[in-house]
NUGUPA-923662 format. One record per residue (C-alpha): z, y, x; residue in three letters; residue number from 1. Coordinates in pm, whole numbers, always signed. Layout:
ATOM      up   north    east   aa    i
ATOM       Z       Y       X  ala  NUM
...
END
This chain:
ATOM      up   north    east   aa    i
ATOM   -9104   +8190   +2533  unk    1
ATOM   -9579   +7953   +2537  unk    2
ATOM   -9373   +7688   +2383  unk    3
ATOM   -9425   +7332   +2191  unk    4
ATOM   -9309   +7129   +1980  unk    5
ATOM   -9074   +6861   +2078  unk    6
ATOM   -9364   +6791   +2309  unk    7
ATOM   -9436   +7090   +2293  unk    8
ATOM   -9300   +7443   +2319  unk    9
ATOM   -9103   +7636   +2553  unk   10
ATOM   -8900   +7956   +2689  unk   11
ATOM   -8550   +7853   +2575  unk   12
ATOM   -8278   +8096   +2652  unk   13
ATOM   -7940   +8040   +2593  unk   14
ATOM   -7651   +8228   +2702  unk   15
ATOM   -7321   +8076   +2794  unk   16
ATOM   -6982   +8284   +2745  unk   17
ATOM   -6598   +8284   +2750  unk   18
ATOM   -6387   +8053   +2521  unk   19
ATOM   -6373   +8248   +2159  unk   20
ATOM   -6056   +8287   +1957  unk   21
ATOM   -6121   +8040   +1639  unk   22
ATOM   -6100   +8178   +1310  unk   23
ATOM   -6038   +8008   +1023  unk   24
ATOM   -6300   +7784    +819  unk   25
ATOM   -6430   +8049    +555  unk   26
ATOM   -6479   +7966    +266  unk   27
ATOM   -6858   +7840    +105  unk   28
ATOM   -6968   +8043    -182  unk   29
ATOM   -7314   +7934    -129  unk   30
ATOM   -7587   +7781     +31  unk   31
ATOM   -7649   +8175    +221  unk   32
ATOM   -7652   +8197    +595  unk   33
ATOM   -7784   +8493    +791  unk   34
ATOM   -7751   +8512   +1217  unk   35
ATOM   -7882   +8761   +1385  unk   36
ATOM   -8178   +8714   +1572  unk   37
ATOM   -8183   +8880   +1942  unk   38
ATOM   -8521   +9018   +2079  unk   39
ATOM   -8611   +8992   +2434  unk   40
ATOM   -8612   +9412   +2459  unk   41
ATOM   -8257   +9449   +2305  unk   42
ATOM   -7944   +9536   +2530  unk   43
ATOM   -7831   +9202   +2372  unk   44
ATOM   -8037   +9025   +2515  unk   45
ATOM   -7992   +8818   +2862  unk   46
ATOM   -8350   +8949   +2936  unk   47
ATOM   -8341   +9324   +2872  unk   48
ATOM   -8466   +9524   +3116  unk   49
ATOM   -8445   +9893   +3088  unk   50
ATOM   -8884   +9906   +3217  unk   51
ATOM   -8929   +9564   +2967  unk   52
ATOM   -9193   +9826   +2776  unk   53
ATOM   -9398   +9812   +3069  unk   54
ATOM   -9517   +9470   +3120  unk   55
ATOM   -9626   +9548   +3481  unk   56
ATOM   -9260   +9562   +3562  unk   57
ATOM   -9124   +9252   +3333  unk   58
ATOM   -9263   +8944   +3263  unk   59
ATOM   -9339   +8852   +2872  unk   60
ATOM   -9243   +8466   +2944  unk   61
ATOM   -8917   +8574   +2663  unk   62
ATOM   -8796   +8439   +2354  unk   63
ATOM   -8612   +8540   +2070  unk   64
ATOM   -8239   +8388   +2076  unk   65
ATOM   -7979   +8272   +1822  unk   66
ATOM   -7618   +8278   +1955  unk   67
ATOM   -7399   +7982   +1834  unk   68
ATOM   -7032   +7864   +1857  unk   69
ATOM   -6964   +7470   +1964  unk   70
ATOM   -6708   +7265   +2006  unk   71
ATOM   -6309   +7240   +1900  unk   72
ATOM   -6146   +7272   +2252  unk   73
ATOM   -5756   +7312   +2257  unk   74
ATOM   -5609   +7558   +2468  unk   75
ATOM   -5238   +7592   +2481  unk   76
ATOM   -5129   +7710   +2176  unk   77
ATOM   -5422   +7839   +2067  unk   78
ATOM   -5778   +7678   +1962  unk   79
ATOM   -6167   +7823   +2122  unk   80
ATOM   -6543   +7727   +2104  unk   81
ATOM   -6755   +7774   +2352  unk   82
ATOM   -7070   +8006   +2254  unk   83
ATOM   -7425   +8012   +2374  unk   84
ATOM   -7758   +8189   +2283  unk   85
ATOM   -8081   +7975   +2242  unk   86
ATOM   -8401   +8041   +2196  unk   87
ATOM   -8463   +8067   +1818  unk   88
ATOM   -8808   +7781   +1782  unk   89
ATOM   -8978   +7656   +1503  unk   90
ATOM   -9232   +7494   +1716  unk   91
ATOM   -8990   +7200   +1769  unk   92
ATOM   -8692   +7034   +1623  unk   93
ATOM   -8413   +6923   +1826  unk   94
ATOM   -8116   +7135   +1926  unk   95
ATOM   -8015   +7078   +2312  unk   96
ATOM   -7813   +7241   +2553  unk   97
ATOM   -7707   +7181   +2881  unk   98
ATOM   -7330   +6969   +2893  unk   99
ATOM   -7099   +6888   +3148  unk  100
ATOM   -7268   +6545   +3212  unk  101
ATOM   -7518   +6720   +3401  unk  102
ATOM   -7321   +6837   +3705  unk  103
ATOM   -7303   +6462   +3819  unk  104
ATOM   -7507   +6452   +4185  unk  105
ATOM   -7746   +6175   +4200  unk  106
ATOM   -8113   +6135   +4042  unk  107
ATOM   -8005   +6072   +3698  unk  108
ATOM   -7836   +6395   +3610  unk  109
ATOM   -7913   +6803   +3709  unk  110
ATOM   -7854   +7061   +3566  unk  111
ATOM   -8066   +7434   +3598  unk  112
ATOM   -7826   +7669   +3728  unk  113
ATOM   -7695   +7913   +3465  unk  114
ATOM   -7416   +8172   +3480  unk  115
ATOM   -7177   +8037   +3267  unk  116
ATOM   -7042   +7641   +3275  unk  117
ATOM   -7264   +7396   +3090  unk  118
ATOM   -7035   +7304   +2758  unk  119
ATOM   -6751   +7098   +2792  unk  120
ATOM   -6813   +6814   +2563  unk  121
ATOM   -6522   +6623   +2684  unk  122
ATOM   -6259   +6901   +2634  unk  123
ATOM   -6403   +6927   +2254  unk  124
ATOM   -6226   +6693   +1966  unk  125
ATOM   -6528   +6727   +1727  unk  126
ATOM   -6748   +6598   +1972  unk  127
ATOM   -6895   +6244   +1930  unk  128
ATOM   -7198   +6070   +2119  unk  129
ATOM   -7401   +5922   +1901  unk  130
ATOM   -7493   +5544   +1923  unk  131
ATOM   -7834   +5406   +1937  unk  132
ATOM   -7827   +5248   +1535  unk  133
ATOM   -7800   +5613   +1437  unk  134
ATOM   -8064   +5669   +1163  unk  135
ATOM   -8151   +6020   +1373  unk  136
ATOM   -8223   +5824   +1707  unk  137
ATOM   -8568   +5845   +1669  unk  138
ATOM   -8614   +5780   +2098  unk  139
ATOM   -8587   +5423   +2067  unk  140
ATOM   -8366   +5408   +2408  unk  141
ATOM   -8024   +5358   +2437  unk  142
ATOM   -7801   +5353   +2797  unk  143
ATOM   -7528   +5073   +2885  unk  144
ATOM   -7285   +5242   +2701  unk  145
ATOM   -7476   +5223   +2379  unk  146
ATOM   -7524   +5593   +2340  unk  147
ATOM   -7864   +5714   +2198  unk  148
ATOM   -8108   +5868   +2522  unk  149
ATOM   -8313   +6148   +2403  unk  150
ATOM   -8606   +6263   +2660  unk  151
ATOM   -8828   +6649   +2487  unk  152
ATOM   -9094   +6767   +2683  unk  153
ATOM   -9259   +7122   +2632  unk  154
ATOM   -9644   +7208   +2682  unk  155
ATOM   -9584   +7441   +2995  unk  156
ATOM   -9413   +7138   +3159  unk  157
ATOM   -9175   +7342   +3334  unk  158
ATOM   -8918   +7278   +3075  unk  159
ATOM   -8791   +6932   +2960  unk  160
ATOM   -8428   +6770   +2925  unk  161
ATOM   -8265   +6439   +2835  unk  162
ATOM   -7945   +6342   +2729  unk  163
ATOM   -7727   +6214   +2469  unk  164
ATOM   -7830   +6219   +2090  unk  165
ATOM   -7419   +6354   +1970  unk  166
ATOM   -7342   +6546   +1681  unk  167
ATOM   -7029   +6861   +1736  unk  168
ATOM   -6935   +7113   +1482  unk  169
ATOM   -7123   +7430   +1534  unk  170
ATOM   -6981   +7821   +1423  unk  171
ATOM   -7199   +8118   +1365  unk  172
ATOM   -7158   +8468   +1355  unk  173
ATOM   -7308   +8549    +980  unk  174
ATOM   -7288   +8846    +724  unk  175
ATOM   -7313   +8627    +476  unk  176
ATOM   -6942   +8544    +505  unk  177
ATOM   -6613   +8660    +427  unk  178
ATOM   -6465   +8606    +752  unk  179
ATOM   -6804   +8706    +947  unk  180
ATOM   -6760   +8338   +1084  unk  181
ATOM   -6984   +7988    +908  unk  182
ATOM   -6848   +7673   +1053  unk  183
ATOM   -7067   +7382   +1049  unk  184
ATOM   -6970   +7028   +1094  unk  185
ATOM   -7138   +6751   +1265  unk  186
ATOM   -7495   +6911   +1416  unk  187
ATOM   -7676   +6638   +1547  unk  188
ATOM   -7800   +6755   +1874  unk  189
ATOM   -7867   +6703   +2213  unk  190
ATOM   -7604   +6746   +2496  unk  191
ATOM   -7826   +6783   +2843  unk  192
ATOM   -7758   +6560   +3117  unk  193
ATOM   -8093   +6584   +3300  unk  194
ATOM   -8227   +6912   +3248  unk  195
ATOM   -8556   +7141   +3379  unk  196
ATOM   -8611   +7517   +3314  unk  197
ATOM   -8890   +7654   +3617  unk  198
ATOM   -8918   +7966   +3447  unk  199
ATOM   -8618   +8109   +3541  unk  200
ATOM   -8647   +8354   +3732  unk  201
ATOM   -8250   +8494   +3839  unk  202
ATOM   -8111   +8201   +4010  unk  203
ATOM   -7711   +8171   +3940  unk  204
ATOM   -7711   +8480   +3675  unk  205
ATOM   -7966   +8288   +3465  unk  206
ATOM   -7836   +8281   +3105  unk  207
ATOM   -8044   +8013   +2951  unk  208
ATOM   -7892   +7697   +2855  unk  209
ATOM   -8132   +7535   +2552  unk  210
ATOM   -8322   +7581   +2227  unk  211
ATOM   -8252   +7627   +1852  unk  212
ATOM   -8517   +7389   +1721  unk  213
ATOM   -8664   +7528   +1345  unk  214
ATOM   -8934   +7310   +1315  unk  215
ATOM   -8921   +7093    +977  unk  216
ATOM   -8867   +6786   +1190  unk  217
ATOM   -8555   +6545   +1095  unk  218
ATOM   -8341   +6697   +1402  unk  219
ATOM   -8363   +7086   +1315  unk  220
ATOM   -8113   +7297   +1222  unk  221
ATOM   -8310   +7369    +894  unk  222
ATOM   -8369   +6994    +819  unk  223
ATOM   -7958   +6962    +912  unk  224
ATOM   -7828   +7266    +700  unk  225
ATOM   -7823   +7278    +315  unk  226
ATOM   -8084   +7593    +250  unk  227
ATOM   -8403   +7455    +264  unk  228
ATOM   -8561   +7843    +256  unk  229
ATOM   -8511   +8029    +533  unk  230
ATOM   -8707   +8339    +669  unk  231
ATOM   -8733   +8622    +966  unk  232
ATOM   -8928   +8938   +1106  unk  233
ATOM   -8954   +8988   +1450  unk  234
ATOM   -8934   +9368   +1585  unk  235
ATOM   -9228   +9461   +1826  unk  236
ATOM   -9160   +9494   +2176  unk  237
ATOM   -9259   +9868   +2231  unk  238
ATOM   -8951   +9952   +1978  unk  239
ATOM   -8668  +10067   +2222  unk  240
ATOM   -8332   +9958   +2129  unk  241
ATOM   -8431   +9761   +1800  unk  242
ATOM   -8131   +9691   +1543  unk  243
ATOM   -8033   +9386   +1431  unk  244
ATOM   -8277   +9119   +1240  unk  245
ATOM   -8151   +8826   +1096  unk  246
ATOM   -8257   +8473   +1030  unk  247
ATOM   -8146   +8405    +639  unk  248
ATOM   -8111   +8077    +502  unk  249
ATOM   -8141   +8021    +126  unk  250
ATOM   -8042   +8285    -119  unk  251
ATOM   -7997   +8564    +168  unk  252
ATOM   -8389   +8526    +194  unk  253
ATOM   -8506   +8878    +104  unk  254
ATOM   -8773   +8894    -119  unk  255
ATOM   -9122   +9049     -40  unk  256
ATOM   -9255   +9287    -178  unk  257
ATOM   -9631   +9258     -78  unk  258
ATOM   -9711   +8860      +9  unk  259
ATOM   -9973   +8610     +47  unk  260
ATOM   -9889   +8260     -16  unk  261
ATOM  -10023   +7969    +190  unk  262
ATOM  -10002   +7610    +181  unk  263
ATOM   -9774   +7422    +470  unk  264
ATOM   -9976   +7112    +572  unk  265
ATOM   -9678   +6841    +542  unk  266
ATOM   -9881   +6544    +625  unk  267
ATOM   -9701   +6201    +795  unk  268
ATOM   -9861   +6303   +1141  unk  269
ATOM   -9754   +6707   +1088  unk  270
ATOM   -9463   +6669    +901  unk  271
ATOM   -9299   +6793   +1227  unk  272
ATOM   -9488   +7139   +1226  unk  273
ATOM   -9533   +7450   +1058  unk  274
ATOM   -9917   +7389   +1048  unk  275
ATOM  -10151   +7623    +835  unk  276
ATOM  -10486   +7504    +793  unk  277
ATOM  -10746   +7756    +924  unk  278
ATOM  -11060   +7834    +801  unk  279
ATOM  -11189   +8101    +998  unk  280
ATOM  -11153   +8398   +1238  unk  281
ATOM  -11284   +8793   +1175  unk  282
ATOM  -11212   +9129   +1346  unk  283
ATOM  -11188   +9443   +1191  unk  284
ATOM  -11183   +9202    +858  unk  285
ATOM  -11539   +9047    +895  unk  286
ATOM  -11559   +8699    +950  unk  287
ATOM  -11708   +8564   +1251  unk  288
ATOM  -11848   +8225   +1063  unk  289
ATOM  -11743   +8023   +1313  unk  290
ATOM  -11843   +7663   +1309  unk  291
ATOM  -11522   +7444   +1195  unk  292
ATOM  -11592   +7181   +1493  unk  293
ATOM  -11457   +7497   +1748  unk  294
ATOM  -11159   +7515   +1534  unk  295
ATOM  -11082   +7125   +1601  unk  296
ATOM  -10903   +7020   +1341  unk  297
ATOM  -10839   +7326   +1186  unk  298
ATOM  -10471   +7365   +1257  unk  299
ATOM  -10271   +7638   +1327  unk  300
ATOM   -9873   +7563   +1450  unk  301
ATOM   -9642   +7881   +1378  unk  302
ATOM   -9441   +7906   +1679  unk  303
ATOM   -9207   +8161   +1734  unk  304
ATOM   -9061   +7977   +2031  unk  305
ATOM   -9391   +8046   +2191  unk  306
ATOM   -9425   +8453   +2311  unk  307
ATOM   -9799   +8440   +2262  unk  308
ATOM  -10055   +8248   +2084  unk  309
ATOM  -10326   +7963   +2160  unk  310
ATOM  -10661   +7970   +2044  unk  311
ATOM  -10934   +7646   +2117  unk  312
ATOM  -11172   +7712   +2371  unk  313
ATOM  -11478   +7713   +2171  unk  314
ATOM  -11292   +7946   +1907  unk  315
ATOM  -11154   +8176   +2167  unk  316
ATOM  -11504   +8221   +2325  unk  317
ATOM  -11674   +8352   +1999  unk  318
ATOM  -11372   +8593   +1923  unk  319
ATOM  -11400   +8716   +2292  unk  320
ATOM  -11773   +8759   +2279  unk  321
ATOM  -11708   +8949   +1955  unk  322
ATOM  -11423   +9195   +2160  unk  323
ATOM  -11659   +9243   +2427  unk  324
ATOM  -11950   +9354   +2169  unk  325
ATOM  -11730   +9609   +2063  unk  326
ATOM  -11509   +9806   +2347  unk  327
ATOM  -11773   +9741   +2627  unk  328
ATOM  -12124   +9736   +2421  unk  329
ATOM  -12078   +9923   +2095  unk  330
ATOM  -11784  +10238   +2275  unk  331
ATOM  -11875  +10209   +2613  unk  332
ATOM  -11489  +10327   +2699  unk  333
ATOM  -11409   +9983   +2834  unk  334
ATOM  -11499   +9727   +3164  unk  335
ATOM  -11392   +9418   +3111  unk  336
ATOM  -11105   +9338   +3395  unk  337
ATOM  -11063   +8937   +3471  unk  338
ATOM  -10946   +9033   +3805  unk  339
ATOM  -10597   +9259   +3768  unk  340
ATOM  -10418   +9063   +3586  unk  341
ATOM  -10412   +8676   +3636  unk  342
ATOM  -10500   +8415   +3332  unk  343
ATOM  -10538   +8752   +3094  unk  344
ATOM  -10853   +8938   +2982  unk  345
ATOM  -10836   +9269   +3006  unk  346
ATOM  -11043   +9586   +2894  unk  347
ATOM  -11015   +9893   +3137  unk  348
ATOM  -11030  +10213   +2996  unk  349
ATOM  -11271  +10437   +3192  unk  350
ATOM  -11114  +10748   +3058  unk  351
ATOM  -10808  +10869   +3116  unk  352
ATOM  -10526  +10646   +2937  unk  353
ATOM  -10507  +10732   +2520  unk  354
ATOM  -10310  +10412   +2388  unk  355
ATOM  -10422  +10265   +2080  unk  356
ATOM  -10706  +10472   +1964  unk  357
ATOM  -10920  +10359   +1673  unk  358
ATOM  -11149  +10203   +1867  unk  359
ATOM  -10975   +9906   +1952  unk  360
ATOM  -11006   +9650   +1720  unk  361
ATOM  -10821   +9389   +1514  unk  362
ATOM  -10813   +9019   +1452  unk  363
ATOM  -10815   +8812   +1141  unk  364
ATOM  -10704   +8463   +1038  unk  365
ATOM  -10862   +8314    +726  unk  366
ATOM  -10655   +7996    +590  unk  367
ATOM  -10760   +7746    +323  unk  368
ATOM  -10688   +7870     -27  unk  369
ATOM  -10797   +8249     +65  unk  370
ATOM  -10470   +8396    +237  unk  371
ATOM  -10581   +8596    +548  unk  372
ATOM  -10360   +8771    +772  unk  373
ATOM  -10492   +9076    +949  unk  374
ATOM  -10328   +9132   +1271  unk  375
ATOM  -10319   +9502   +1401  unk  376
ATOM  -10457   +9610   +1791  unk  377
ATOM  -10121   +9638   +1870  unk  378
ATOM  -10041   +9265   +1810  unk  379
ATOM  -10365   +9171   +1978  unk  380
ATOM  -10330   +9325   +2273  unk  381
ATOM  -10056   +9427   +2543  unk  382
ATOM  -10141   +9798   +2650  unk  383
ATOM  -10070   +9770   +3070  unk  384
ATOM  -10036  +10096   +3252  unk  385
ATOM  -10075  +10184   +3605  unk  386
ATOM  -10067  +10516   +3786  unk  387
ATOM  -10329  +10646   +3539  unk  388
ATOM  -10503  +10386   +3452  unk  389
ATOM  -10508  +10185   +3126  unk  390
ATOM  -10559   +9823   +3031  unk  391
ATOM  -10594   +9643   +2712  unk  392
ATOM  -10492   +9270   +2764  unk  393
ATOM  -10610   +9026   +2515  unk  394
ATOM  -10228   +8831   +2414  unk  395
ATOM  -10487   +8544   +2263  unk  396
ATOM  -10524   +8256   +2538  unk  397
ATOM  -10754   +7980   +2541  unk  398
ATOM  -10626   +7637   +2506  unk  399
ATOM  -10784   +7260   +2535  unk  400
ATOM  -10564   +7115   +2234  unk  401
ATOM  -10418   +7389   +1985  unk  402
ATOM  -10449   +7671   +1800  unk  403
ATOM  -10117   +7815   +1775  unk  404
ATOM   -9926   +8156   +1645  unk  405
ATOM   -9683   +8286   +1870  unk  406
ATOM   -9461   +8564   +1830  unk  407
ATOM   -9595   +8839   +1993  unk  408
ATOM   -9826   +8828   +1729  unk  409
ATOM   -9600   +8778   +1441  unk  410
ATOM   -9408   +9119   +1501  unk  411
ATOM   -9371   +9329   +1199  unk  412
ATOM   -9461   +9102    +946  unk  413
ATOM   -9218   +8850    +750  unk  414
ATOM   -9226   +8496    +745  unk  415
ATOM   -9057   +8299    +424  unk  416
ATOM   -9049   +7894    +465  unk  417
ATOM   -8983   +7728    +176  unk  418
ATOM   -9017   +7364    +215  unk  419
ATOM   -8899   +7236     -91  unk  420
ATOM   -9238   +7406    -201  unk  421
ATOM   -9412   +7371    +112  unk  422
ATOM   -9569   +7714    +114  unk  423
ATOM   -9549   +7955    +361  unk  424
ATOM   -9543   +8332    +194  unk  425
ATOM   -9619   +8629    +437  unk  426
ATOM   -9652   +9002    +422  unk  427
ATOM   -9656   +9298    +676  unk  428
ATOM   -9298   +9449    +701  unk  429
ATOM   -9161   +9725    +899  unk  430
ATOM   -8890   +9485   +1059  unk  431
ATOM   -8689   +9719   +1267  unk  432
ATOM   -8580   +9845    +871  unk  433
ATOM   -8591   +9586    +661  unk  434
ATOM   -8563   +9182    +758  unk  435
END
């Protein structure tokens, strides 16, 4: 789910499933488009697991998915799509999924296995490879049948695919229309012939088969599709069962009602990113002054492809140093745990376990222009339990190159993109009621 940006991110889950019944093209009353969004801890998702509250038991390597309809495949008298769920990403901008292609044996082609067939591109009439002239084919490669080679990489490096640049009309489940149903012609995106995912972690029952890329780049779904607004809220994972939450397009955006409002940095080298430019870091809202050359380049990508965030080394020192001045030095109720639970810091309560008492504190983001957002303990840290003891694991992670938002720590707040504007409006929201 720490995943990049079309070199970047990762934890793409898509679920294959039976040829669909296809109803008929709705109607387009406007530029409105709302799919639900599928967390990790529903009974929707290919990655529910009735213990998934207690990380000890499952992993937190999960992402959000979309499901989508693709294809136009004929079937006796009757016409069907083939659907899928992906891992909902705006940290990178191509839409892939695994094809047919990919089930050729020799060093060229693989496919991951997955439960359900890879799509049938050649049984679909409203597929079409796309050729290397195409003004999306951005790769610069091409094979010997002229078709345009795409190669994305993620920062984990256990995901990565190539395959054919092709565009395929796509269908959605929405409430935004009539018929429940929005059909969307010619998605450029790519069909897998060479495909990686070493996070899975179920063999033949695995249900992932690509990624819904968000990002602003030219090969998104947003850059593709008419609504150039779009926002979402992500439920936290300790809410059992969570209803539906939608990602909205356009005039289904719901408005806030308590925002900030912060600049998208659209520059020719970020123009690919969601990238807020970061100023600072506090906890419990004081600012830790912390001297800009730890930040880098003071960048922060919005990922919610990636389940948890990235923080520069020298940045992710101070903030730790300021943690450990507070439970262990200042309370005395922690010990600080690097042993338990690998590539996490942890806090070990010495009393008896009390979940997220006062004590435990929260971190701040300060971005150019003023906007701050204030994230709570409980999208800080991941409360671990065993027999009767109690850990507080710091979701932060150090990194060597970014400083990045994922989307453990975006829970209960909403996120509205508008690019036309490029600002980026945010406010806390209660998302299991209102996204």
């Amino acid at each position: 789910m720490k995943m990049m940006i079309l070199a970047f991110f990762f934890f793409l889950m898509v679920l294959s499933s039976t040829s669909s019944p296809l109803p008929p093209p709705p109607p387009s009353l406007s530029d409105g488009l709302s799919l639900e969004l599928i967390p990790p801890h529903s009974p929707k998702s290919p990655f529910y697991h009735s213990n998934l509250v207690n990380p000890l038991v499952s992993p937190y390597k999960q992402g959000v998915v979309v499901k989508i309809g693709i294809g136009t495949i004929d079937i006796e008298d009757d016409v069907a799509y083939k659907s899928y769920l992906l891992v909902f990403d705006t940290g990178s901008d191509l839409i892939w999924i695994q094809c047919e292609e990919c089930k050729i044996q020799d060093e060229n082609h693989r496919c991951y296995p997955q439960k359900e067939e890879p799509f049938p591109d050649s049984k679909s009439r409203t597929y079409q490879p796309l050729p290397s002239s195409y003004p999306l084919c951005k790769y610069g490669r091409s094979d010997e049948k002229g078709r345009c080679i795409y190669t994305v990489k993620y920062k984990t490096g256990s995901i990565n695919s190539t395959g054919v640049l092709s565009s395929e009309t796509f269908r959605f489940l929405s409430t935004s229309s009539p018929s429940g149903t929005e059909k969307v012609r010619e998605i450029v995106f790519g069909c897998g012939y060479k495909n990686y995912d070493d996070d899975r972690n179920d063999g033949d029952a695995y249900q992932i088969a690509g990624i819904f890329g968000m990002s602003p780049g030219p090969l998104s779904f947003l850059s593709q599709y008419k609504g150039k607004k779009f926002s979402y809220c992500m439920v936290p994972r300790h809410v059992k069962n969570p209803p539906p939450t939608y990602l909205r397009f356009a005039s289904e955006v719901k408005p806030l009602t308590r925002f900030q409002t912060v600049d998208l940095l659209m520059t020719k080298a970020t123009k690919s990113l969601f990238i807020l430019q970061l100023e600072d870091l506090g906890v419990n809202g004081k600012r830790l002054r912390i001297d800009r050359r730890r930040l880098g380049n003071q960048q922060l990508v919005v990922d919610s492809g990636s389940t948890n965030s990235l923080m520069l080394n020298g940045a992710h020192e101070k903030l730790v140093s300021k943690l450990d001045s507070i439970l262990i030095t200042a309370t005395g109720d922690f010990k600080k745990d690097v042993v338990t639970f690998e590539d996490q810091i942890c806090y070990k309560r010495m009393r008896k376990p009390q979940g997220f008492t006062a004590n435990i504190p929260s971190v701040n983001y300060y971005f150019k222009g003023g906007a701050h957002l204030d994230l709570p303990p409980q999208n800080v840290f991941v409360q671990k339990l065993k027999r009767n003891t109690e850990w507080f694991c710091f979701n932060i992670f150090p990194d060597q190159q970014m400083n990045l938002l994922g989307a453990y720590q975006q829970a209960d707040f909403k996120f509205i993109f508008d690019i036309k504007k490029n600002k980026l409006q945010f406010g806390p929201e209660n998302c299991a009621q209102n996204s």
